[in-house]
C-alpha positions, 0 to 999 in steps of 0.5 A: 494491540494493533494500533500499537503495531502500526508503526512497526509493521510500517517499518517493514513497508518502509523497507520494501519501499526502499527497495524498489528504486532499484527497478526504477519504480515509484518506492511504494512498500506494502505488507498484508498483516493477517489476524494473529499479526504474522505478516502474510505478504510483503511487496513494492510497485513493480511496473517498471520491473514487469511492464504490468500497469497493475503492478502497484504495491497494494495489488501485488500484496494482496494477491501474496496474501490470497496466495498465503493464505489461500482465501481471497477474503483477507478479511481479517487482514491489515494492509500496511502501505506507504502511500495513501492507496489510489482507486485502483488499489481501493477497489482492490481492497474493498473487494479483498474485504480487507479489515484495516488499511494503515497508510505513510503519506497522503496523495492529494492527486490521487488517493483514494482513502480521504484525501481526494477520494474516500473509496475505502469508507464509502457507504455505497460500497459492499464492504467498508475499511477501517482507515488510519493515515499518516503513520510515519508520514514524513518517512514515506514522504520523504522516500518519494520525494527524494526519489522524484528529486533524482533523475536517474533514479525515476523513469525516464517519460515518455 
């Protein structure tokens, strides 16, 4: 059933991404998904918004979700997000136990789920997550590009 899911529940990232430009932050969306398929969490990046360079939406989901749930063991928990997780973010994940991370476009700079690093699924580690990429890739591409693409959409450099 879940993967038959993944599509869905990635609308729903999607949309929380979307959101996110109005705060000038990087459309980033994700939804923690717990075992009965009730979305626990839902967030976007925030560290324009709130300053904090934590505030990625994968962090800021899993804390929802821990919260919700009142465990920080998401054990039986997807994470749904629309960009490939980065190191930061993976080492979130693998230390919330998360089950599955289903993510939207790679980041060949600095993902961390098989594209420039395999965090999620290296042996080394505690805990290993089930990774399945490129679901509606070129939607969650397409965010971010036409985000990038807009100067008075991005923050401004320092």
């Amino acid at each position: 059933m879940e993967r038959a899911m993944h599509h869905d529940w990635m609308r729903l990232a999607l949309a929380e991404a979307e959101q996110a430009p109005a705060t000038r932050d990087v459309p980033v969306g994700a939804i923690v998904v717990d075992g009965s398929g009730r979305v626990v969490a839902a967030r976007r990046n925030e560290r324009e918004l709130t300053g904090d360079p934590t505030a990625h939406a994968e962090v800021l989901a899993l804390r929802t979700a821990a919260e919700a749930t009142g465990d920080w063991r998401l054990t039986d928990c997807t994470l749904v997000v629309t960009l490939e997780p980065c190191v930061m973010c993976a080492g979130a994940i693998v230390s919330a136990r998360v089950a599955t991370v289903v993510f939207g476009a790679w980041d060949e700079k600095a993902g961390a789920a098989g594209s420039l690093y395999d965090v999620l699924r290296d042996r080394r580690l505690n805990h290993r997550v089930e990774v399945f990429g490129g679901v509606e890739a070129e939607a969650s591409a397409r965010l971010l590009l036409e985000f990038f693409d807009d100067p008075l959409r991005r923050p401004a450099s320092p």
